[in-house]
C-alpha positions as CSV (number, residue, x, y, z in Angstrom):
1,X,-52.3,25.4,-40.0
2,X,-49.6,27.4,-40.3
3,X,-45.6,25.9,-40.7
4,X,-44.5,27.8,-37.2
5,X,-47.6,26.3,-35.2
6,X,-46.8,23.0,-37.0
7,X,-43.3,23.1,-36.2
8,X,-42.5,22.3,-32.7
9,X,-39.4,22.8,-30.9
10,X,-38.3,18.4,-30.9
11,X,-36.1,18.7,-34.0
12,X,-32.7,19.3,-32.9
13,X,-31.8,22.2,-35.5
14,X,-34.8,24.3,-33.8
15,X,-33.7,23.4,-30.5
16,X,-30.0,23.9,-30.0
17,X,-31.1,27.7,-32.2
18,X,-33.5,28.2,-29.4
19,X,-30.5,27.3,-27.1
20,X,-28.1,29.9,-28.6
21,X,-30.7,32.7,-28.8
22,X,-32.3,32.6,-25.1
23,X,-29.7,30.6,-22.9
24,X,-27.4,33.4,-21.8
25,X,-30.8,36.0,-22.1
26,X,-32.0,33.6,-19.9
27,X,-29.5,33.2,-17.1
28,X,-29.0,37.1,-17.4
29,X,-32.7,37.5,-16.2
30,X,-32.7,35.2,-13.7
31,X,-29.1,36.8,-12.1
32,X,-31.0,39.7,-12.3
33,X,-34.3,39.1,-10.5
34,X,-32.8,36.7,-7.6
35,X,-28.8,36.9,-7.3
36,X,-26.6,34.6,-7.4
37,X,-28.3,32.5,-4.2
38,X,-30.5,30.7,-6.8
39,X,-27.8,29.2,-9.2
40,X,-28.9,30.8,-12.3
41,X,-26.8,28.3,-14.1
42,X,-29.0,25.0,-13.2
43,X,-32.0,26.9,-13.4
44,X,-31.5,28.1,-16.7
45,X,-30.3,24.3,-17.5
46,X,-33.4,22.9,-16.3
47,X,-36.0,25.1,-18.0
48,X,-34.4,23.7,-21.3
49,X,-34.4,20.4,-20.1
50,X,-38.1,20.7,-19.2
51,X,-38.8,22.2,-22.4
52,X,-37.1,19.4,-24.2
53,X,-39.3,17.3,-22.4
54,X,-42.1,18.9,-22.7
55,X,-40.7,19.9,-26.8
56,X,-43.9,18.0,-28.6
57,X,-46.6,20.2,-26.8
58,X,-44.5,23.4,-26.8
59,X,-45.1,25.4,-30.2
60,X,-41.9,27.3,-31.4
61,X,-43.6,30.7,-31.0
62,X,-44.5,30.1,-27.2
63,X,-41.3,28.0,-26.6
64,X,-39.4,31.7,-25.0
65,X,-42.4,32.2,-22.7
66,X,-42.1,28.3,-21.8
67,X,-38.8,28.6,-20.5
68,X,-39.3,32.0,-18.5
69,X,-42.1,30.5,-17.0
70,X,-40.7,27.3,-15.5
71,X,-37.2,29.0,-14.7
72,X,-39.0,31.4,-12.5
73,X,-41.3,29.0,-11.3
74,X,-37.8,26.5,-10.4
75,X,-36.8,29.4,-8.3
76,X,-39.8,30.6,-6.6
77,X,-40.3,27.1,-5.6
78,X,-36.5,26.4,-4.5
79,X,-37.3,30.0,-2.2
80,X,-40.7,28.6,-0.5
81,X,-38.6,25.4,0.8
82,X,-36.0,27.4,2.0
83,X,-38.4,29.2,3.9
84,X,-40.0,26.2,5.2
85,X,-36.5,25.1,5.9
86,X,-35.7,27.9,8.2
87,X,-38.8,27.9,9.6
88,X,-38.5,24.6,11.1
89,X,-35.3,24.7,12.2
90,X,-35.9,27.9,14.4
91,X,-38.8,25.6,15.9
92,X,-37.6,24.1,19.6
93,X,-38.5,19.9,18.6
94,X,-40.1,18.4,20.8
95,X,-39.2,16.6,23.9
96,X,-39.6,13.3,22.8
97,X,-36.4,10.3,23.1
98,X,-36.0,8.1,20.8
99,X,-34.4,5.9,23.2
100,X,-35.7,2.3,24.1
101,X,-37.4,2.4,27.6
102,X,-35.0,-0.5,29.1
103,X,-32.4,2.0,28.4
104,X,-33.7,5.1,30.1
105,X,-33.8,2.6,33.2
106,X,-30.9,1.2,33.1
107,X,-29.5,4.8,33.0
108,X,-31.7,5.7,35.8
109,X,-30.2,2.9,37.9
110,X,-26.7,4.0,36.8
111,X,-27.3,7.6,38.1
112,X,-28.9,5.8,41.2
113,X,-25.6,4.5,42.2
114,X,-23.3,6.8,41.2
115,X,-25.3,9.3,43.5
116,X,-24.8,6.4,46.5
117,X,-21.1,5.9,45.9
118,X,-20.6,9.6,45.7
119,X,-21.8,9.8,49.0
120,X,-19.9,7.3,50.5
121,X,-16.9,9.3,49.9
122,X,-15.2,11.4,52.3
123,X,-15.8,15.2,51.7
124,X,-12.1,15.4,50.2
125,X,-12.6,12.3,47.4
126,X,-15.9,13.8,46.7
127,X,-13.9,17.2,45.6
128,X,-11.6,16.0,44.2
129,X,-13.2,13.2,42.1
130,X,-16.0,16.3,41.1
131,X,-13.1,18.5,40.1
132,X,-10.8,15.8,38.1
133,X,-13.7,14.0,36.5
134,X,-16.7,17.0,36.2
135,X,-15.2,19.7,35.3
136,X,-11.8,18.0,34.1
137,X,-9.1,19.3,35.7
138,X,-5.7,17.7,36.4
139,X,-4.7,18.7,40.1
């Protein structure tokens, strides 16, 4: 074998010159391709962490490609969730309470006599309990 496919990118010398050469290269492309909307800075931070990870299977001569490949996959992934985001917040949910049914009685019951007291008022205290409580207004 060769010494470049023998030498892999875990000593720390190789690494931190890998750093140096394709970091800002790097976060450059990625501004470039998607804007500033997909952080280029973490991105680019978290392909070299993946390759660091990763630095035992990752041959020195493939190591640029390596950290192209799971930048741009970082942000093509971050951009599918945010679609699926968007997508489900535009949906209506669905009517469906979360409230326990002795609840939703006891707040029919409520309603029940409100609507029976209400209507024992004269026509005047109806208004102006409507007005004052209702729709909140002083006088």
């Amino acid at each position: 074998m060769t010494k470049e496919l023998q030498e892999n990118v875990c000593r720390e010398e190789t690494f931190k010159r890998l750093h140096e050469k394709y970091a800002t290269e790097l976060h450059n492309y990625l501004y470039y391709k998607y804007g500033e909307t997909c952080n280029p800075d973490d991105k680019t931070q978290d392909a070299f962490i993946k390759l660091w990870e990763n630095c035992k299977k990752v041959v020195l001569s493939k190591a640029r490609a390596f950290l192209y490949k799971v930048a741009n996959n970082n942000v093509l992934n971050d951009i599918k969730h945010h679609k699926v985001v968007l997508r489900y917040r535009s949906e209506k949910p669905a009517d469906i309470t979360r409230e326990d049914p002795e609840f939703l009685m006891q707040k029919e019951e409520y309603f029940r006599k409100y609507q029976q007291v209400l209507a024992k008022l004269t026509e005047e205290q109806r208004v102006a309990f409507l007005l004052n409580k209702v729709e909140g207004k002083k006088h």
